[in-house]
N, C-alpha and C positions, 0 to 999 in steps of 0.2 A: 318429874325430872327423868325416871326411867325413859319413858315413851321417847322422849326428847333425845338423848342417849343411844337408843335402841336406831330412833330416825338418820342422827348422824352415820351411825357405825353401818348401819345396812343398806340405809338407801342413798348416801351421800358418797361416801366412802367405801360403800360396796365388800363389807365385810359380811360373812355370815351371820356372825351372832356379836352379839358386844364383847364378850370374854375374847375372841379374836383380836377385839379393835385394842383394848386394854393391854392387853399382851404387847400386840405392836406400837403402840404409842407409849409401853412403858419403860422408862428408862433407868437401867441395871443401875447397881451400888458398882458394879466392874467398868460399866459405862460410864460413870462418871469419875472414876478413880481416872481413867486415861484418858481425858479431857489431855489437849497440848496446844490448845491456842486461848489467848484472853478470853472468857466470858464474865457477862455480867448477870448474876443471880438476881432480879428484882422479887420479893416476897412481903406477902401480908399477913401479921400475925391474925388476923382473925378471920382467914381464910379456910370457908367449911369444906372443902374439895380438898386441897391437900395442907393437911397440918403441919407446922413447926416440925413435930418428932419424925415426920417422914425424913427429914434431909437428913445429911450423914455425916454430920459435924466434923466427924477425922480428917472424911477425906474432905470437905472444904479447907478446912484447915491444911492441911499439908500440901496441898495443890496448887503452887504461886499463880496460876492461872485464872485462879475464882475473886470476885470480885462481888459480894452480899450484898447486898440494901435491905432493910427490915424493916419495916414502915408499922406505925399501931394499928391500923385501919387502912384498909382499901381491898375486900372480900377475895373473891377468885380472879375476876380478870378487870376490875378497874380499882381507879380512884378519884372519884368525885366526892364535889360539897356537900351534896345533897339530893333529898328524892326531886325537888322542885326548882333545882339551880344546877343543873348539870356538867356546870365547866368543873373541870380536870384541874388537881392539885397536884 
């Protein structure tokens, strides 16, 4: 997953190093406090890249902007049936 990681950030997106890429693709607890247009949060609790405890409950909560979905299952970036059935729930 590094190597993969490393390819994005340096040779894709033309970062120097990945701690770059991370930096700028990562978005503040200040950033997301002044969120001022509807968004919609779609999340996987059993997602190994970014966990449940990263989010920042308050400010979802006090933000009439944010809008959650929490699903049991569908990892980092999808949700499907299965390894061998691949359509989208």
């Amino acid at each position: 997953m590094k190597s993969l990681t490393l390819f994005f950030a340096e040779e894709i997106h033309r970062f120097r190093n990945s701690e770059k890429y991370y930096n700028y693709m990562n978005i503040s607890i200040k950033d997301m406090s002044m969120i001022k247009s509807p968004i919609l949060l779609i999340h996987s609790k059993d997602d190994p890249i970014t966990p449940m405890s990263n989010f920042p409950e308050s400010i979802i909560e006090s933000n009439r902007n944010y809008t959650i979905g929490i699903t049991q299952f569908g990892a980092h970036a999808s949700w499907i049936t299965g390894i061998n059935n691949l359509e989208r729930v």
